[in-house]
Each structure stands twice: as structure tokens, then as C-alpha cells.
mmCIF entry with sequence, helices, sheets and N, C-alpha, C, O atoms, coordinates in Angstrom:
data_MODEL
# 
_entry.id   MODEL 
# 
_entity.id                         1 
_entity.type                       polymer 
_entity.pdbx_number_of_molecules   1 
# 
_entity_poly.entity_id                      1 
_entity_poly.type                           'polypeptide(L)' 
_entity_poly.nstd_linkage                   no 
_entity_poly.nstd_monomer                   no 
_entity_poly.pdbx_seq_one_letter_code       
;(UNK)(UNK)(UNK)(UNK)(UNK)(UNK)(UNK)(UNK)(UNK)(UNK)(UNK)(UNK)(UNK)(UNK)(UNK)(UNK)
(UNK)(UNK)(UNK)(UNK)(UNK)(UNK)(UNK)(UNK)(UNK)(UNK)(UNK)(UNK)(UNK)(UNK)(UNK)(UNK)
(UNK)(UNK)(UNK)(UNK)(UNK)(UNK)(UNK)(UNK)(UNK)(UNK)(UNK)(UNK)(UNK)(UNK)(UNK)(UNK)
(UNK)(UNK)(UNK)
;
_entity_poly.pdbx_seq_one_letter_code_can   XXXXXXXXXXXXXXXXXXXXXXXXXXXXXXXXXXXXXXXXXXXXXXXXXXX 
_entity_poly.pdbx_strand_id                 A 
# 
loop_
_entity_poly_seq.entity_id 
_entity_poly_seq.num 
_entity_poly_seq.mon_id 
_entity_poly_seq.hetero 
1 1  UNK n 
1 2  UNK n 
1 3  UNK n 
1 4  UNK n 
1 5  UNK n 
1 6  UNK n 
1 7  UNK n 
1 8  UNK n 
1 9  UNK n 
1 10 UNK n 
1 11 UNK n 
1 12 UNK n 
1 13 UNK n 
1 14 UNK n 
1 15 UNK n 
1 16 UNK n 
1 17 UNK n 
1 18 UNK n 
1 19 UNK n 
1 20 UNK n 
1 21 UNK n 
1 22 UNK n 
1 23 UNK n 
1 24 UNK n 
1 25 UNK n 
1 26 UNK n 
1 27 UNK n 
1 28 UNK n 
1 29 UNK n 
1 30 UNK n 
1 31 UNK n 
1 32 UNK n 
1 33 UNK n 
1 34 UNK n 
1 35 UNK n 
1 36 UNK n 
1 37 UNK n 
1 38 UNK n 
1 39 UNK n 
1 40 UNK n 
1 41 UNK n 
1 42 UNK n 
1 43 UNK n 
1 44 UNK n 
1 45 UNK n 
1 46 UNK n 
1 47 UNK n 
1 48 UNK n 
1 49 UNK n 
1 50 UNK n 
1 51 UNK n 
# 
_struct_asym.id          A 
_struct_asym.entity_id   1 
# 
loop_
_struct_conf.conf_type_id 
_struct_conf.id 
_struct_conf.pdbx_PDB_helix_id 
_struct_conf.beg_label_comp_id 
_struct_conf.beg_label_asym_id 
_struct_conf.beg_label_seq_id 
_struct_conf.pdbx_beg_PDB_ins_code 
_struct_conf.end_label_comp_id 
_struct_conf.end_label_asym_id 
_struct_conf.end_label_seq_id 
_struct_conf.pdbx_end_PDB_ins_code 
_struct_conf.beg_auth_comp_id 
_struct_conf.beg_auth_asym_id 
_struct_conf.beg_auth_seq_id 
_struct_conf.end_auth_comp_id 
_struct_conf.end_auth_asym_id 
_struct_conf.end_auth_seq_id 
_struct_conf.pdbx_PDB_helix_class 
_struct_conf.details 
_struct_conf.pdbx_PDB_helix_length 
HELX_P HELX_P1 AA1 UNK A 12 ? UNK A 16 ? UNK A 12 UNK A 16 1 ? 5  
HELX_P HELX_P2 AA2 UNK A 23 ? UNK A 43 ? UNK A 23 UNK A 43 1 ? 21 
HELX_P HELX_P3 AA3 UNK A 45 ? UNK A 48 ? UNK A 45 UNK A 48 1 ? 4  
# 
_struct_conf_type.id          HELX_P 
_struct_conf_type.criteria    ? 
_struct_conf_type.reference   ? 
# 
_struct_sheet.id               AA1 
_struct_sheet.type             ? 
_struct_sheet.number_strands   2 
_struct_sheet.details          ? 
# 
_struct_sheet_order.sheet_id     AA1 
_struct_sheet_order.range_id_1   1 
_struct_sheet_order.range_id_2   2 
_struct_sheet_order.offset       ? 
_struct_sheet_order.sense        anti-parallel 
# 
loop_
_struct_sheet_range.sheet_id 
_struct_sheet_range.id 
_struct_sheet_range.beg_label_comp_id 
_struct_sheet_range.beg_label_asym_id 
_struct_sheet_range.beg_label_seq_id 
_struct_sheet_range.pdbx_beg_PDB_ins_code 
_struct_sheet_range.end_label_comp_id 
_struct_sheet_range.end_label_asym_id 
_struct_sheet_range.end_label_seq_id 
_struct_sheet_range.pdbx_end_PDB_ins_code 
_struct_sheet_range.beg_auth_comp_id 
_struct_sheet_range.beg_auth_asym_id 
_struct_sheet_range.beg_auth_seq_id 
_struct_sheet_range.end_auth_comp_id 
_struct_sheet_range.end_auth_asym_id 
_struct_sheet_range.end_auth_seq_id 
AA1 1 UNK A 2 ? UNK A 4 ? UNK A 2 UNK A 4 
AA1 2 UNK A 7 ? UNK A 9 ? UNK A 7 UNK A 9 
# 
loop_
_atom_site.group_PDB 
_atom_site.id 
_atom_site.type_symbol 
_atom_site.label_atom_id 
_atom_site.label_alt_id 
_atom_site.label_comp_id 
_atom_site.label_asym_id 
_atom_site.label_entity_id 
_atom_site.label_seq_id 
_atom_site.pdbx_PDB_ins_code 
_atom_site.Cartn_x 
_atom_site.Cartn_y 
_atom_site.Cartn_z 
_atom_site.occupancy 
_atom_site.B_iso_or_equiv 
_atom_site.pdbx_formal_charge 
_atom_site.auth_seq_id 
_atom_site.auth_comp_id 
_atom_site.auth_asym_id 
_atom_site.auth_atom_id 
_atom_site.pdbx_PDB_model_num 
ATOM 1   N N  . UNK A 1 1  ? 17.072  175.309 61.410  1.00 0.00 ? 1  UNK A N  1 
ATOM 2   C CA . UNK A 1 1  ? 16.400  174.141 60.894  1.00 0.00 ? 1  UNK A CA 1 
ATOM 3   C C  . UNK A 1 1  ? 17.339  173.466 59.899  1.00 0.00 ? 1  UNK A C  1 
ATOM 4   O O  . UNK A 1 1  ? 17.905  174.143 59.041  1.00 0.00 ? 1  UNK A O  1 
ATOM 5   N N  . UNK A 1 2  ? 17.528  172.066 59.998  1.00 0.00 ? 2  UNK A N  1 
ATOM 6   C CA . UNK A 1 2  ? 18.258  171.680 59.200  1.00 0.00 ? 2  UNK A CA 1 
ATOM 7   C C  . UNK A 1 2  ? 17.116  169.977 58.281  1.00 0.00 ? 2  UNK A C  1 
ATOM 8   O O  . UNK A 1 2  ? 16.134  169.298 58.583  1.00 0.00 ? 2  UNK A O  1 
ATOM 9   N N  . UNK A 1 3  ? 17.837  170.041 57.455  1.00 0.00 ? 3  UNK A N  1 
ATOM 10  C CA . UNK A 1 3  ? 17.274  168.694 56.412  1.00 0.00 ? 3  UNK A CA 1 
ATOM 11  C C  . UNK A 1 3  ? 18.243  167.717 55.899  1.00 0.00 ? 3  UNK A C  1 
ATOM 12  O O  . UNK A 1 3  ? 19.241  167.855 55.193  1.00 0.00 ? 3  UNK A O  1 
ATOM 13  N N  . UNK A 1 4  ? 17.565  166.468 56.560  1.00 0.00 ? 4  UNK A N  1 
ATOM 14  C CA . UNK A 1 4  ? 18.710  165.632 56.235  1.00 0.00 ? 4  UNK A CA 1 
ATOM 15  C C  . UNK A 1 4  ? 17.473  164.230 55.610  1.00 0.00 ? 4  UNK A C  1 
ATOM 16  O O  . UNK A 1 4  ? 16.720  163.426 56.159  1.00 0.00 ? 4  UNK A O  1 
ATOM 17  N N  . UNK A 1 5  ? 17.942  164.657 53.866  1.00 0.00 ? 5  UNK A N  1 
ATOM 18  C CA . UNK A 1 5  ? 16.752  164.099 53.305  1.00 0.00 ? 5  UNK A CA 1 
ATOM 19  C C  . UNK A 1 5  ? 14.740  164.180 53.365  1.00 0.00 ? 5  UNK A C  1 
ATOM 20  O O  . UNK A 1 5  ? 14.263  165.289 53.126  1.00 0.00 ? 5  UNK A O  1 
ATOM 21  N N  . UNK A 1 6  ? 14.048  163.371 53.579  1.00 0.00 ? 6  UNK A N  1 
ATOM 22  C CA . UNK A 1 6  ? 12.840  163.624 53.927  1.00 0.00 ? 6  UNK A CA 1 
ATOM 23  C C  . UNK A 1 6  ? 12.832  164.317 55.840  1.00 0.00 ? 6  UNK A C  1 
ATOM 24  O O  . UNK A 1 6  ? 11.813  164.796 56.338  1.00 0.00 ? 6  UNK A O  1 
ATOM 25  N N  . UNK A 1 7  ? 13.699  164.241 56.331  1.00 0.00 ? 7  UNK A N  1 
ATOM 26  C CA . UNK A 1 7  ? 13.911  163.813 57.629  1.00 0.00 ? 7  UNK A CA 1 
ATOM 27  C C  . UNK A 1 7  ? 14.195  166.050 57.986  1.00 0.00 ? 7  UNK A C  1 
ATOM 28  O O  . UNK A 1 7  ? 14.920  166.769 57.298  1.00 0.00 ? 7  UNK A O  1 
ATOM 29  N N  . UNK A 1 8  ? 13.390  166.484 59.145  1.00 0.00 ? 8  UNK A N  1 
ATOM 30  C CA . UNK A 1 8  ? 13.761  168.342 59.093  1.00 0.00 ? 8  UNK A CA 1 
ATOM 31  C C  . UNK A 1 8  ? 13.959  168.013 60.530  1.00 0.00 ? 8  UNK A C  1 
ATOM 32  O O  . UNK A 1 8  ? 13.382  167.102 61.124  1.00 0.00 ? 8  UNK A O  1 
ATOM 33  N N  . UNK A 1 9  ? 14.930  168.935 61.094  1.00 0.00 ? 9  UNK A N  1 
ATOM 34  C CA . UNK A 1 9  ? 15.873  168.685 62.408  1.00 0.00 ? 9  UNK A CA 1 
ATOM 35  C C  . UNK A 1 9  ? 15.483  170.255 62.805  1.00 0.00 ? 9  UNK A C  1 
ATOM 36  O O  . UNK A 1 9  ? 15.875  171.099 61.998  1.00 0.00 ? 9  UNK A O  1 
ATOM 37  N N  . UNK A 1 10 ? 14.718  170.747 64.020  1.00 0.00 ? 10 UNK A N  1 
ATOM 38  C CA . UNK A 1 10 ? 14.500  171.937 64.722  1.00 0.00 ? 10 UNK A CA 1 
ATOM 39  C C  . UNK A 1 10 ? 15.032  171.871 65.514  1.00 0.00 ? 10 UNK A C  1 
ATOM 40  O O  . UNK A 1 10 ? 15.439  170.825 66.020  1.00 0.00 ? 10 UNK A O  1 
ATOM 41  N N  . UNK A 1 11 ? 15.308  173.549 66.095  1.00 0.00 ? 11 UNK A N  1 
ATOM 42  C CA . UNK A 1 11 ? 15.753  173.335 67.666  1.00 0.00 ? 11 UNK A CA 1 
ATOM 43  C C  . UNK A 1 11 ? 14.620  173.337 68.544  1.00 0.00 ? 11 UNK A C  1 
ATOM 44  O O  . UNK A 1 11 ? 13.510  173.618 68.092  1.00 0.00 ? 11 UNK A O  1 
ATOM 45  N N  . UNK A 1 12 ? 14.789  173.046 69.777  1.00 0.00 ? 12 UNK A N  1 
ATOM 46  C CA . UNK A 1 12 ? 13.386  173.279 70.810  1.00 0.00 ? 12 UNK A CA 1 
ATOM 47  C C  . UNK A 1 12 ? 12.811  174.204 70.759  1.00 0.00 ? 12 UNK A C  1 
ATOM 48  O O  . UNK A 1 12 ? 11.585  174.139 70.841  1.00 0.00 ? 12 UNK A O  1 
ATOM 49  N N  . UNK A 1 13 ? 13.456  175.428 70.602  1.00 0.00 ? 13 UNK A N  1 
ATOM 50  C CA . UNK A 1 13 ? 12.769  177.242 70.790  1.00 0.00 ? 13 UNK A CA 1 
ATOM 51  C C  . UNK A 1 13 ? 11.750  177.023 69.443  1.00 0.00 ? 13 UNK A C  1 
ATOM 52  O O  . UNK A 1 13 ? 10.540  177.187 69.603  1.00 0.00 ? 13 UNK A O  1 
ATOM 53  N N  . UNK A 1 14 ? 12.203  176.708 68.325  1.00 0.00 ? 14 UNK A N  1 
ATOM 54  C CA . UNK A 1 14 ? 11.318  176.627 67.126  1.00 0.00 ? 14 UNK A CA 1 
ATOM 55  C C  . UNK A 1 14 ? 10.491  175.939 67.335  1.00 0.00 ? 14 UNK A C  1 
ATOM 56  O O  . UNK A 1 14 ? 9.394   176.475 67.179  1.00 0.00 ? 14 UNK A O  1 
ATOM 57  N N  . UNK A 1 15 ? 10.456  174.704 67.703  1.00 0.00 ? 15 UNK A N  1 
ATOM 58  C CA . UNK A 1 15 ? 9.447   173.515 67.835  1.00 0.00 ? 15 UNK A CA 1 
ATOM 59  C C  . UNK A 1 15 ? 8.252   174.313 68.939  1.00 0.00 ? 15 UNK A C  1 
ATOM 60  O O  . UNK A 1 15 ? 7.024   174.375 68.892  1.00 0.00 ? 15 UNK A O  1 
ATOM 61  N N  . UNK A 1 16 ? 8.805   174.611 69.468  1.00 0.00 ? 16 UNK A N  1 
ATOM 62  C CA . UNK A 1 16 ? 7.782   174.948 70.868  1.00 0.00 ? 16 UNK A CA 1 
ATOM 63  C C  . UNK A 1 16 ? 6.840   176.338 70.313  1.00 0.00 ? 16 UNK A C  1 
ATOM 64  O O  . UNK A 1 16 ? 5.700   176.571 70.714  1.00 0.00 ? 16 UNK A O  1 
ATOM 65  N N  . UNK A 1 17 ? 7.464   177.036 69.484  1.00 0.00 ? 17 UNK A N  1 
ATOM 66  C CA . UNK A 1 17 ? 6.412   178.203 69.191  1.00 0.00 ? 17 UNK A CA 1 
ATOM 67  C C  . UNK A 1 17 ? 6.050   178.901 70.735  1.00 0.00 ? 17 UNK A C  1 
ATOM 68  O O  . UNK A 1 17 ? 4.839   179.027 70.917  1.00 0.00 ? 17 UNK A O  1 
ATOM 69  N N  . UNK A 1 18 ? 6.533   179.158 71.356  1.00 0.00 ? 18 UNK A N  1 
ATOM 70  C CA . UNK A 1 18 ? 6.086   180.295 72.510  1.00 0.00 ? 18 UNK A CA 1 
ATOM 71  C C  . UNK A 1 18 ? 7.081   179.901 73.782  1.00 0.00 ? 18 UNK A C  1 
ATOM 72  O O  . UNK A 1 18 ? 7.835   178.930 73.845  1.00 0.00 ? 18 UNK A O  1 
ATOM 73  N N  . UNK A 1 19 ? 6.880   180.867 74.710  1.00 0.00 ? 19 UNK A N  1 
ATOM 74  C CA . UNK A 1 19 ? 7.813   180.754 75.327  1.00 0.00 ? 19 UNK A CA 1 
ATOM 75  C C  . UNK A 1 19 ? 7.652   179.744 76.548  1.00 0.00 ? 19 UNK A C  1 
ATOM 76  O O  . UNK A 1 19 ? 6.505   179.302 76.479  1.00 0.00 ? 19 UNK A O  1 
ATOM 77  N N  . UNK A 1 20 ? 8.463   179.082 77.861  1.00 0.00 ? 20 UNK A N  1 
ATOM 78  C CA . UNK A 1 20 ? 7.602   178.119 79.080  1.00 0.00 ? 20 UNK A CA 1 
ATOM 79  C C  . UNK A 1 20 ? 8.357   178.649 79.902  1.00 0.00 ? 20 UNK A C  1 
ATOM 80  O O  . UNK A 1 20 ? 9.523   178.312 80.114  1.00 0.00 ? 20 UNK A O  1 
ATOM 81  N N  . UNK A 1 21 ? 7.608   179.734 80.563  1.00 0.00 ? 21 UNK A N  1 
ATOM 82  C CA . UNK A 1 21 ? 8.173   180.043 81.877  1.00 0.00 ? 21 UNK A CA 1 
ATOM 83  C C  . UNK A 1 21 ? 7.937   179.135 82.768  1.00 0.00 ? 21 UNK A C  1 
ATOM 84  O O  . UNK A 1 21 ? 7.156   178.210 82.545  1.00 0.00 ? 21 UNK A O  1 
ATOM 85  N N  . UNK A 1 22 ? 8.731   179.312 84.158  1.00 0.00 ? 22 UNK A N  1 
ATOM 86  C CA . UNK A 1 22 ? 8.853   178.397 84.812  1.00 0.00 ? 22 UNK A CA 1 
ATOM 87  C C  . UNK A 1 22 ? 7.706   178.609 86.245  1.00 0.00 ? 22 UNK A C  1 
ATOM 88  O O  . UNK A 1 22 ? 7.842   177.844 87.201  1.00 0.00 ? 22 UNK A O  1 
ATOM 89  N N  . UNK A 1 23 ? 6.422   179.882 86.275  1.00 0.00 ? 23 UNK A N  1 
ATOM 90  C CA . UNK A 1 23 ? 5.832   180.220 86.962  1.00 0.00 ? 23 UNK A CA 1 
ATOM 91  C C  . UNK A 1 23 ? 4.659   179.575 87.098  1.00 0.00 ? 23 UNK A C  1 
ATOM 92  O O  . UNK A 1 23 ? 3.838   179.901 87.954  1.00 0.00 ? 23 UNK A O  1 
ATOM 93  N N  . UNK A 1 24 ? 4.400   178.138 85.862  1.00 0.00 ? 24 UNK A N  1 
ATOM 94  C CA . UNK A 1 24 ? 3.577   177.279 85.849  1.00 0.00 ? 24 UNK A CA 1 
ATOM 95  C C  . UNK A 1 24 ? 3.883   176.154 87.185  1.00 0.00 ? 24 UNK A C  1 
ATOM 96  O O  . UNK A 1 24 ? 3.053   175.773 88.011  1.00 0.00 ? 24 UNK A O  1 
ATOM 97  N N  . UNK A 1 25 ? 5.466   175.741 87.089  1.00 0.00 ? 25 UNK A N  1 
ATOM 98  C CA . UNK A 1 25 ? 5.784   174.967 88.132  1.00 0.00 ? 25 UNK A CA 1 
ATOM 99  C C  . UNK A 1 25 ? 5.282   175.604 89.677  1.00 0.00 ? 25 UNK A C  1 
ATOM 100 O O  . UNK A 1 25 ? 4.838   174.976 90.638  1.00 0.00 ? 25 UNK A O  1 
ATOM 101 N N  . UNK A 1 26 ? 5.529   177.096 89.532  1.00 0.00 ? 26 UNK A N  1 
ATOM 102 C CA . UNK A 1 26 ? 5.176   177.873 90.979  1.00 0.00 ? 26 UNK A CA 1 
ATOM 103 C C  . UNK A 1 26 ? 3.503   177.348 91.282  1.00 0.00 ? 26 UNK A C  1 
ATOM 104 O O  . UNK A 1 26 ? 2.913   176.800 92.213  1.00 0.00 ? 26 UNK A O  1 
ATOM 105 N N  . UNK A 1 27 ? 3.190   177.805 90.079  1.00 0.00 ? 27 UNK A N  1 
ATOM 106 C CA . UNK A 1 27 ? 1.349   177.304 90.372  1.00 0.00 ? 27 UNK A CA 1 
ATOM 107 C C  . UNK A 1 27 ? 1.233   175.770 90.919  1.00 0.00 ? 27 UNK A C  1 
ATOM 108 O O  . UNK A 1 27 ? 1.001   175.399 92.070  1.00 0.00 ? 27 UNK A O  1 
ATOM 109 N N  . UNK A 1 28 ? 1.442   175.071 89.868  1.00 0.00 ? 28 UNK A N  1 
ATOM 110 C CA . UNK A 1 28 ? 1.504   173.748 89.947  1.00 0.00 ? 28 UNK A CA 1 
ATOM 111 C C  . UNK A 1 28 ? 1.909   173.485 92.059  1.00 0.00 ? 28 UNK A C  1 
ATOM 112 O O  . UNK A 1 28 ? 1.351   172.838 92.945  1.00 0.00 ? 28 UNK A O  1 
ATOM 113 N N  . UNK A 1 29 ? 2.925   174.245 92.020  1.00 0.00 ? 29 UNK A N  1 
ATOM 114 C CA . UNK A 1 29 ? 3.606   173.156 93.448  1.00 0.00 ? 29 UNK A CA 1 
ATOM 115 C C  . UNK A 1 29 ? 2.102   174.249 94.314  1.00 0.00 ? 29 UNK A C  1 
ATOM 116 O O  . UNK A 1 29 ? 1.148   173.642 94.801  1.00 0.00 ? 29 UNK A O  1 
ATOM 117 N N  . UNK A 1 30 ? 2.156   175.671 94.353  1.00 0.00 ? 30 UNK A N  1 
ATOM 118 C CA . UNK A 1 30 ? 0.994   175.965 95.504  1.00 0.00 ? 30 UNK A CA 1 
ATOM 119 C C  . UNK A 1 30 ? 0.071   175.294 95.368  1.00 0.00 ? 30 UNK A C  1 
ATOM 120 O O  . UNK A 1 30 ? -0.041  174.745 96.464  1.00 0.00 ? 30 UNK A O  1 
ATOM 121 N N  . UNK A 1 31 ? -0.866  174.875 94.612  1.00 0.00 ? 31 UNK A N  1 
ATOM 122 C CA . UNK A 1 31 ? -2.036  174.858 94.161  1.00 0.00 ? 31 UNK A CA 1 
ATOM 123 C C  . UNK A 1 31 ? -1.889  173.081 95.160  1.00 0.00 ? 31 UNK A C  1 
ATOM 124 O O  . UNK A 1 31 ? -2.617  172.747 96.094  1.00 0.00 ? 31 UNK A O  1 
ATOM 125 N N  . UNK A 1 32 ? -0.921  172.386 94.653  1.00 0.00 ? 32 UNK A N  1 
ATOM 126 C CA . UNK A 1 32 ? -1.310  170.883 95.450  1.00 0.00 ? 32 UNK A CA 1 
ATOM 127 C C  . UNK A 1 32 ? -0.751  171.726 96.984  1.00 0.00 ? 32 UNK A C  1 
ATOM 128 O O  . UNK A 1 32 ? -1.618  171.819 97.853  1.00 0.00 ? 32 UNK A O  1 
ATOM 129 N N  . UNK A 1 33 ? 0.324   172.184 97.235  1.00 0.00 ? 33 UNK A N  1 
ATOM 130 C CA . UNK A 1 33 ? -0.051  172.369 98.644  1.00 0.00 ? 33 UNK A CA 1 
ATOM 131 C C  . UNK A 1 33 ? -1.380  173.013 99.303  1.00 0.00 ? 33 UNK A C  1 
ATOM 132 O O  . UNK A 1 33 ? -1.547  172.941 100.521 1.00 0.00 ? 33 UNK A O  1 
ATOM 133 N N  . UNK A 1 34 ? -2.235  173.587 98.535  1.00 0.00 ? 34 UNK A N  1 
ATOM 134 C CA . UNK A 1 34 ? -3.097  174.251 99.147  1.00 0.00 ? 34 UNK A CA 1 
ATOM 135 C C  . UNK A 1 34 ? -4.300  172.934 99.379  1.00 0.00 ? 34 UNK A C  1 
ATOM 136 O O  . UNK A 1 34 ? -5.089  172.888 100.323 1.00 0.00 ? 34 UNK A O  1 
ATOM 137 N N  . UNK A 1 35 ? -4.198  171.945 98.293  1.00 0.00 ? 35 UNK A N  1 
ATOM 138 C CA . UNK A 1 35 ? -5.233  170.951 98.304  1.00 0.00 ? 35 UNK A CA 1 
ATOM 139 C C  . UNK A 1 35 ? -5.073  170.100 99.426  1.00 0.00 ? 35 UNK A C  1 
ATOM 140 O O  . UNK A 1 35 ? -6.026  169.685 100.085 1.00 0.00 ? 35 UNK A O  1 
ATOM 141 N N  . UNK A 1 36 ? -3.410  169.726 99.745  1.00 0.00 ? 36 UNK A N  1 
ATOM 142 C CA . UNK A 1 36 ? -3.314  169.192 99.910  1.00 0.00 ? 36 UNK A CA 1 
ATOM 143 C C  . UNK A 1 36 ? -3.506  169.478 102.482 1.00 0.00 ? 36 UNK A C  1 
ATOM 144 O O  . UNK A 1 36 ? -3.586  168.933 103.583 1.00 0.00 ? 36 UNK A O  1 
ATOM 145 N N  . UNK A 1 37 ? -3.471  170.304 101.967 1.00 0.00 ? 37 UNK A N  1 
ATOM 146 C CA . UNK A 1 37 ? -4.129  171.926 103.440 1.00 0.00 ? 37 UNK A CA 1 
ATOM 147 C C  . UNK A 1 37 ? -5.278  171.396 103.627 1.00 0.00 ? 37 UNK A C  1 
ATOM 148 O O  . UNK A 1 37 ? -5.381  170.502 104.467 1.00 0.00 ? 37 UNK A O  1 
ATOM 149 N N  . UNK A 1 38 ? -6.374  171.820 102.901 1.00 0.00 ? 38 UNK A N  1 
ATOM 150 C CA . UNK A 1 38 ? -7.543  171.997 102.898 1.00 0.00 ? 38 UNK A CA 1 
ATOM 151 C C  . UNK A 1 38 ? -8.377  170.165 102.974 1.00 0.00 ? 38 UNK A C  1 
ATOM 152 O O  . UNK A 1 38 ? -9.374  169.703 103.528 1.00 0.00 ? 38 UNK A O  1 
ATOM 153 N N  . UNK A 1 39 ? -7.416  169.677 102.188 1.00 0.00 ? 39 UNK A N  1 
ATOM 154 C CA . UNK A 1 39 ? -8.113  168.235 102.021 1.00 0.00 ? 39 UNK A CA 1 
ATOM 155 C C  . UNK A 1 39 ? -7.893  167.858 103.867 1.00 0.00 ? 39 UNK A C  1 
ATOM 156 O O  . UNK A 1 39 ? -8.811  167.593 104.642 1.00 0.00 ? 39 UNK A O  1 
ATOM 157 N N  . UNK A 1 40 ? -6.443  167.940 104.197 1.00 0.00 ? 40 UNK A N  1 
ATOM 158 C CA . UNK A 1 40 ? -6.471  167.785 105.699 1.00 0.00 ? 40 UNK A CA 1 
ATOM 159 C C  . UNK A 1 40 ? -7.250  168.117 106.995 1.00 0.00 ? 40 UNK A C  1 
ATOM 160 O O  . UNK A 1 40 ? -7.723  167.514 107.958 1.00 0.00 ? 40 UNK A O  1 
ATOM 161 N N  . UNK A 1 41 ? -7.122  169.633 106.438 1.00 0.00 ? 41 UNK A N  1 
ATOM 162 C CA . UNK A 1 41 ? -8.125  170.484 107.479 1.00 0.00 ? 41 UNK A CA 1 
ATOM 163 C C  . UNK A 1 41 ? -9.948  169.954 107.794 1.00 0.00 ? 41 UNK A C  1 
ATOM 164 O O  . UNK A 1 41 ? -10.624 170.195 108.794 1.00 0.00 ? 41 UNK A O  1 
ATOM 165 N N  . UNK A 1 42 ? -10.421 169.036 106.300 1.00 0.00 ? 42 UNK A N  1 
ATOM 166 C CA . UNK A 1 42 ? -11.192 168.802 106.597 1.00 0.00 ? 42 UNK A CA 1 
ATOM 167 C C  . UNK A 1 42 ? -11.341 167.389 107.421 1.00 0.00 ? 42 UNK A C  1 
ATOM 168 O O  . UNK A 1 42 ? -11.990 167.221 108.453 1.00 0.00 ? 42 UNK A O  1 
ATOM 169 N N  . UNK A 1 43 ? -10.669 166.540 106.790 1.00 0.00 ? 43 UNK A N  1 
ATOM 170 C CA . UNK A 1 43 ? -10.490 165.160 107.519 1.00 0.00 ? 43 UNK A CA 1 
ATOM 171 C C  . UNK A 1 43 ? -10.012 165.281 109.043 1.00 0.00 ? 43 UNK A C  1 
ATOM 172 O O  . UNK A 1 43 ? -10.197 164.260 109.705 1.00 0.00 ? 43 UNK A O  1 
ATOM 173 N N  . UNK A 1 44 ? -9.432  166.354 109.696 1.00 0.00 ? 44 UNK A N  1 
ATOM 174 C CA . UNK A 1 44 ? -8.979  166.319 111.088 1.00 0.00 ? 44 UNK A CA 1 
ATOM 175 C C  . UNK A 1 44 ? -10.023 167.190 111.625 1.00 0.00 ? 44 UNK A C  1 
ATOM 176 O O  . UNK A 1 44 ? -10.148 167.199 112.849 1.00 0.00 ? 44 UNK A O  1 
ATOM 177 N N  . UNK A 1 45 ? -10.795 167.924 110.919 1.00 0.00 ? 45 UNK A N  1 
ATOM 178 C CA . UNK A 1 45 ? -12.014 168.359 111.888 1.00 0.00 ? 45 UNK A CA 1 
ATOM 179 C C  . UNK A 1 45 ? -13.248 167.586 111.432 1.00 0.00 ? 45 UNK A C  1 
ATOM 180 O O  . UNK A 1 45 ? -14.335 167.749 111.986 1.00 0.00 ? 45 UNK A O  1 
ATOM 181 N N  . UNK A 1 46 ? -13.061 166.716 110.384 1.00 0.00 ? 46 UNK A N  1 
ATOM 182 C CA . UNK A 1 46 ? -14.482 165.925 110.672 1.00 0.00 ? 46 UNK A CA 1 
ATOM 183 C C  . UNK A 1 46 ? -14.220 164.607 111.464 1.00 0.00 ? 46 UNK A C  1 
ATOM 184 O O  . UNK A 1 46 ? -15.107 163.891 111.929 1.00 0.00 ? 46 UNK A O  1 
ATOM 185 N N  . UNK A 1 47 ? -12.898 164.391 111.551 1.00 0.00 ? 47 UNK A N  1 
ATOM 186 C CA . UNK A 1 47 ? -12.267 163.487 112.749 1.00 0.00 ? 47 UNK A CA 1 
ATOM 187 C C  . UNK A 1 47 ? -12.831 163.458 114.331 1.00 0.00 ? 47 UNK A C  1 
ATOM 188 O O  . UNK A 1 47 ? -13.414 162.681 115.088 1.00 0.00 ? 47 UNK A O  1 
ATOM 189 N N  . UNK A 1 48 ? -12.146 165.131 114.331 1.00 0.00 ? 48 UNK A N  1 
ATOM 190 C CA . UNK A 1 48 ? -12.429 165.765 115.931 1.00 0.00 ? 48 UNK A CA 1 
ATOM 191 C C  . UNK A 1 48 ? -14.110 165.808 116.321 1.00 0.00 ? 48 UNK A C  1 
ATOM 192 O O  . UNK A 1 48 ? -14.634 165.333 117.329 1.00 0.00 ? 48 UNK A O  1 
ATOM 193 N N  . UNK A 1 49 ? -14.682 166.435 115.343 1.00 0.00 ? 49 UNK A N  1 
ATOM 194 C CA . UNK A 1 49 ? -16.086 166.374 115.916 1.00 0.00 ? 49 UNK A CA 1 
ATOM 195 C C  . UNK A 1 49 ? -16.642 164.880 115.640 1.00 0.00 ? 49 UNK A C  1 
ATOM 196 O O  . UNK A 1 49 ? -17.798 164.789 116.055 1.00 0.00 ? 49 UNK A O  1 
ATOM 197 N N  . UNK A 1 50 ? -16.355 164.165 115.295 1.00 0.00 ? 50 UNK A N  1 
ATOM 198 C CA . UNK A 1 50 ? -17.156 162.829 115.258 1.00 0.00 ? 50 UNK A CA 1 
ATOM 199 C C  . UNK A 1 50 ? -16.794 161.827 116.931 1.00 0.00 ? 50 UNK A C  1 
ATOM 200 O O  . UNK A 1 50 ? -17.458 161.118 117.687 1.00 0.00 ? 50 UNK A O  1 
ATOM 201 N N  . UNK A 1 51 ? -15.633 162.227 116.871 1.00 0.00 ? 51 UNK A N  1 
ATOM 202 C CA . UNK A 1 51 ? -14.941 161.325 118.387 1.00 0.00 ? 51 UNK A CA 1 
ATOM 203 C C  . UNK A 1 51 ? -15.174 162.521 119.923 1.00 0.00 ? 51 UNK A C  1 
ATOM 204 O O  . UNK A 1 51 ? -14.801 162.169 121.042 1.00 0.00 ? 51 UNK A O  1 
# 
């Protein structure tokens, strides 16, 4: 940490207080592919049985 006048300069690791693994991004990307599955699966079978 540094001070330059009223003005305090952190590094990121300090600022952040905890750690950011990167297994949020893993969630993040399955989670829309799975929506993005399921949102389909329904629109092409409520497609098929309507026609």
C-alpha cells in the first residue's frame, strides 16, 4: 500500500480481499449452455408437435 498525499494506492490482491478463481467462468459458460439446450429442446418439440 502506498500514499501519495490524501490519495492510498493498493494492489488488486489487497483491494479484492479474497481470492477469484476462475471456476465461476466454468459455471457461468455451462449453465448458459445448458439454457441455452433446454430453451431449444423446447421450442423444436413444441414446433414438431404443433405442425
Amino acid at each position: 500500500m502506498e500514499r501519495h498525499g490524501d490519495e492510498v494506492h493498493v494492489e488488486t490482491d489487497e483491494a479484492r480481499g479474497g481470492a477469484t478463481p476462475h471456476i465461476v467462468r466454468w459455471v457461468l459458460g455451462i449453465s448458459l449452455i445448458l439454457a441455452i439446450v433446454l430453451l431449444s429442446m423446447t421450442w423444436i418439440t413444441g414446433a414438431l408437435s404443433f405442425g
